[in-house]
MIBALO-579748 format. One line per 2 residues: their letters; for each residue x, z, y negated of C-alpha. Coordinates in pm, whole numbers, padded with zeros to 5 digits. Layout:
<nodes>
A) X,Z,Y ~ ...
</nodes>
This chain:
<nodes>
XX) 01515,-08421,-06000 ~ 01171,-08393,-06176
XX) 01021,-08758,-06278 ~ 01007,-08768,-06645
XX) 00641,-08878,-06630 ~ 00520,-08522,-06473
XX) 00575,-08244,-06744 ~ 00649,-07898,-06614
XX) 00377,-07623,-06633 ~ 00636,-07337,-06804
XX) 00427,-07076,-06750 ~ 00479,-07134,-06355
XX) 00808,-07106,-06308 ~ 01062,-06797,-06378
XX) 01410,-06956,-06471 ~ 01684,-06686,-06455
XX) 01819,-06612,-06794 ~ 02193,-06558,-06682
XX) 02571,-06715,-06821 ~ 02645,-06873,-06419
XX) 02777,-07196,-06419 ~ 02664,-07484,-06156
XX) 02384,-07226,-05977 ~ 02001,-07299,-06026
XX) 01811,-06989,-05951 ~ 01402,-07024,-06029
XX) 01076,-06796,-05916 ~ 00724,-06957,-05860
XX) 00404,-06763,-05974 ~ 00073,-06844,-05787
XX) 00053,-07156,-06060 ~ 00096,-07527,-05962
XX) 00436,-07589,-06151 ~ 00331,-07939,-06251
XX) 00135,-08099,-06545 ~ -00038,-08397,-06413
XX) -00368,-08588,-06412 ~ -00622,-08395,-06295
XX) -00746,-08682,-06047 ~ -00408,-08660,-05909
XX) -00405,-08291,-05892 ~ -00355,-08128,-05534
XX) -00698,-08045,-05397 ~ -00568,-07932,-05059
XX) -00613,-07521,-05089 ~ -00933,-07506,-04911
XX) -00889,-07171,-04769 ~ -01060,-07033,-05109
XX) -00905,-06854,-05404 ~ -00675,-06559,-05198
XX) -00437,-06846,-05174 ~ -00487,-07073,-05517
XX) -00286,-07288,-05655 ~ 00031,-07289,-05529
XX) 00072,-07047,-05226 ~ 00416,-07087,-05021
XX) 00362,-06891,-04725 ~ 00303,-07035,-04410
XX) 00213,-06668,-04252 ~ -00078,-06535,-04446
XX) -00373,-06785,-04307 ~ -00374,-07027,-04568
XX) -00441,-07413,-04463 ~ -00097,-07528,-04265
XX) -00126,-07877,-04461 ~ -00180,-07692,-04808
XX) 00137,-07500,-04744 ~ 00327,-07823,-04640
XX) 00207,-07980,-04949 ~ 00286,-07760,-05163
XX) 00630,-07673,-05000 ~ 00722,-08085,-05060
XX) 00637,-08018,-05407 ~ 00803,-07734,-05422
XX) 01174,-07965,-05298 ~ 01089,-08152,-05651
XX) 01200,-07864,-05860 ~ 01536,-07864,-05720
XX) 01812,-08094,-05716 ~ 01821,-08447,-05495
XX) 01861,-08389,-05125 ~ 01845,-08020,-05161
XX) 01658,-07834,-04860 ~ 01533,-07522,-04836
XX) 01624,-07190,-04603 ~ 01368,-07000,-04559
XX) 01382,-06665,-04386 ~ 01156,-06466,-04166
XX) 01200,-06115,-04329 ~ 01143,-05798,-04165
XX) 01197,-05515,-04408 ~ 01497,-05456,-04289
XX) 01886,-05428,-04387 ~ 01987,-05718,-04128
XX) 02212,-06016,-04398 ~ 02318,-06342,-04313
XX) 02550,-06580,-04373 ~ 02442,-06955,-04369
XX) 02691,-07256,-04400 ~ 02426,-07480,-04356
XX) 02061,-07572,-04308 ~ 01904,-07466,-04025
XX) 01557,-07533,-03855 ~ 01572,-07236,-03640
XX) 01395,-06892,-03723 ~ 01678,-06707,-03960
XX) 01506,-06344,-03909 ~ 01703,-06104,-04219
XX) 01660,-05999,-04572 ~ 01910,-06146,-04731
XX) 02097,-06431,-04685 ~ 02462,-06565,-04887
XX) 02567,-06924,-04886 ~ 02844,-07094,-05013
XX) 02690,-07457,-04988 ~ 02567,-07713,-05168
XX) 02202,-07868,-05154 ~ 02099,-07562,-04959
XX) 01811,-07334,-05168 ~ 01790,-06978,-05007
XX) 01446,-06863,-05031 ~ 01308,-06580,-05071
XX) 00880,-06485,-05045 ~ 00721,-06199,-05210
XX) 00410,-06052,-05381 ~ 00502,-05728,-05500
XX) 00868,-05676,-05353 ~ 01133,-05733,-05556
XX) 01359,-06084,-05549 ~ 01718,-06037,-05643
XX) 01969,-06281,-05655 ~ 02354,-06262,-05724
XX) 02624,-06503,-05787 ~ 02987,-06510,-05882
XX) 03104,-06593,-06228 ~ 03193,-06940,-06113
XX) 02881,-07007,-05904 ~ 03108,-07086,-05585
XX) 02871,-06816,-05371 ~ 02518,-06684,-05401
XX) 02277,-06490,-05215 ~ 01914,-06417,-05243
XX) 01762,-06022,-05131 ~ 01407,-05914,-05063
XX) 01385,-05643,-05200 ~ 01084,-05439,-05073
XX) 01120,-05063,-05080 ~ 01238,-05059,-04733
XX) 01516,-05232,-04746 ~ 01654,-05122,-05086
XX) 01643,-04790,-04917 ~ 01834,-04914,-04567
XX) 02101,-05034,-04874 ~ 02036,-05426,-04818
XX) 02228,-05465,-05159 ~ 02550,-05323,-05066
XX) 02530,-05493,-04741 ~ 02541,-05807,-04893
XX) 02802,-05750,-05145 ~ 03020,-05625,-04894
XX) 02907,-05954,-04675 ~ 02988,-06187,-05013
XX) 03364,-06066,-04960 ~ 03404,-06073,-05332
XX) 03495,-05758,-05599 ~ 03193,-05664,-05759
XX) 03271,-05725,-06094 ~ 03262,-06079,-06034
XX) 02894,-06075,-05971 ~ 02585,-06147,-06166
XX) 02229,-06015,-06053 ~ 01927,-06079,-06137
XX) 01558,-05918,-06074 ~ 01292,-06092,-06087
XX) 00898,-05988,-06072 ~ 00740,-05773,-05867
XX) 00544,-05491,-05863 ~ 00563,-05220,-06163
XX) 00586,-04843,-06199 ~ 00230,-04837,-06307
XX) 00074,-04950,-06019 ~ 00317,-04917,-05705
XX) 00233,-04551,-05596 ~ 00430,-04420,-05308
XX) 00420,-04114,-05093 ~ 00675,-03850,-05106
XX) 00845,-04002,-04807 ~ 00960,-04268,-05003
XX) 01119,-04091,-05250 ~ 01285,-03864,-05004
XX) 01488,-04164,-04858 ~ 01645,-04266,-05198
XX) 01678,-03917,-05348 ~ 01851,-03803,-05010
XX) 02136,-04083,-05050 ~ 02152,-03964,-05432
XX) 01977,-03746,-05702 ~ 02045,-04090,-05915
XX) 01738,-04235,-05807 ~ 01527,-03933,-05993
XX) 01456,-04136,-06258 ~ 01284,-04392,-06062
XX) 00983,-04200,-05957 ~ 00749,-04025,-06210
XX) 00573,-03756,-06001 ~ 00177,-03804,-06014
XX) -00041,-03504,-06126 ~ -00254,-03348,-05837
XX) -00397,-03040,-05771 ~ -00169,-02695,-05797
XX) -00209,-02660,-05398 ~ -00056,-02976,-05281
XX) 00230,-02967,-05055 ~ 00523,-03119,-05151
XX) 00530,-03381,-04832 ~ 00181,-03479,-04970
XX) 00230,-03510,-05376 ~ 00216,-03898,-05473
XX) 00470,-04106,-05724 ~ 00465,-04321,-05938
XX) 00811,-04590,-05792 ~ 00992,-04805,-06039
XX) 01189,-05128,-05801 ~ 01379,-05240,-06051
XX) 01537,-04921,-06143 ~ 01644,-04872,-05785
XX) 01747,-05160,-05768 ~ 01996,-05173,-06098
XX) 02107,-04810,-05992 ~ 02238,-04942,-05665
XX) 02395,-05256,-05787 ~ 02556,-05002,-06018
XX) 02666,-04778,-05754 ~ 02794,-05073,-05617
XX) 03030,-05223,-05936 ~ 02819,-05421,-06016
XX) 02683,-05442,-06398 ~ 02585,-05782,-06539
XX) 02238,-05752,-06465 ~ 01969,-05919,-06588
XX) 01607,-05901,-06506 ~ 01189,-06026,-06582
XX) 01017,-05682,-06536 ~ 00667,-05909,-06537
XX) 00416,-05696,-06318 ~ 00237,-05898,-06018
XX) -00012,-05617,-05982 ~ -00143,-05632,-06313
XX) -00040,-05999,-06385 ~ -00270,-06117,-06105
XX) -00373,-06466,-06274 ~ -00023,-06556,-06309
XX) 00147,-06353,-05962 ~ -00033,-06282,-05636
XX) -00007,-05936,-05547 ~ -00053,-05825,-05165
XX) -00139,-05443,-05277 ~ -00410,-05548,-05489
XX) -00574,-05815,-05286 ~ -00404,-05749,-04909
XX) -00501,-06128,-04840 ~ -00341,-06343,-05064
XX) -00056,-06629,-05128 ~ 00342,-06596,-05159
XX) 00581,-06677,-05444 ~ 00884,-06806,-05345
XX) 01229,-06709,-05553 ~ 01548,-06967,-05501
XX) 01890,-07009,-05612 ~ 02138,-07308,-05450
XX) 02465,-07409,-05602 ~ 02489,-07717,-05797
</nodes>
């Protein structure tokens, strides 16, 4: 755990607000999640402020060693011998099921576990990070949520990979990118609206000239809405969720639609 003598910066982490017993399920911001002297204070982001102060990905051109760093410091938040799994994702609808840590390249977009000391991970900024977890915190998973794969249904797919009835699940959303900035093309909408007319609600239309085609009218797309509808669809109802926007909360969230070259947040949950 945590030495007593650092004190936890609280507005860098996102703890999910959720009645599971025995699960610990936290999101990072682009903050360093540590209080500490400043001559102590990691110094190692030197690949300028894109990536400041506590980037996680080791695929966007940040400094390898700042990443490493900041990954090790990362391992402090969570309980003792606890490693992380982190994912390659592909915006796709590929889940998998881990039984333990593994060094090799885990490509999906969601992955359960049923383990101990094992921390599924996964990287955003602006998709959407859901996690979910039975009632008695004896299975988990973690989702990225980008547009693409809520519409390829990554959510059912791993409810119907957990192997448990849905009403035994929590979920929770955490931040991402809001209906006020994440404008989408019609083709987007098309590929929720055509599984239901549910998912209405989650795109205000916005205004353009009289003599725009339909295919080429914008929207205006709301991820967490999607995202509660399908859980929904699914059985699934204890939801909770931090609708905190990464787009407009850019000192606190990096946000790859606003700045294309920036860090990664990192969203966990392990059992323990």
């Amino acid at each position: 755990m945590v030495a007593k003598v650092i004190k936890l910066n609280q507005k860098a982490l996102n703890i999910a607000q959720w009645p599971v017993k025995n699960v610990q399920a936290i999101s990072t911001t682009r903050l360093y999640p540590f209080i500490s002297n400043p001559k102590n204070q990691l110094t190692l982001n030197s690949s300028g402020k894109a990536f400041e102060h506590f980037n996680l990905g080791d695929h966007v051109g940040d400094d390898p060693a700042a990443v490493e760093q900041n990954r090790s410091v990362l391992l402090k938040l969570l309980p003792e011998n606890t490693k992380i799994q982190w994912l390659k994702q592909v915006h796709g609808c590929h889940v998998k099921v881990v039984n333990e840590y593994t060094s090799n390249v885990i490509e999906a977009d969601a992955v359960i576990t049923s383990a101990k000391q094992l921390a599924l991970s996964i990287m955003t900024a602006d998709c959407l990070p859901i996690f979910l977890a039975d009632k008695n915190g004896e299975k988990i998973a973690a989702i990225h949520g980008g547009w693409k794969p809520l519409s390829l249904n990554i959510i059912a797919n791993t409810i119907q990979k957990m192997s448990l009835l849905p009403e035994r699940l929590y979920a929770w959303l955490g931040p991402c990118i809001s209906e006020r900035s994440f404008e989408v093309g019609a083709e987007v909408k098309m590929a929720f609206i055509q599984q239901s007319t549910d998912f209405e609600q989650a795109f205000v239309a916005i205004t353009k000239p009289e003599n725009t085609s339909e295919n080429q009218k914008k929207y205006l797309a709301n991820l967490h809405i999607i995202a509660s509808i399908q859980l929904h669809q699914c059985g699934v109802n204890d939801i909770s969720s931090l609708s905190h926007c990464t787009y407009n909360q850019s000192e606190q969230y990096y946000s790859y639609r606003k700045d294309k070259i920036t860090g990664r947040m990192a969203s966990l949950i392990c059992r323990i």
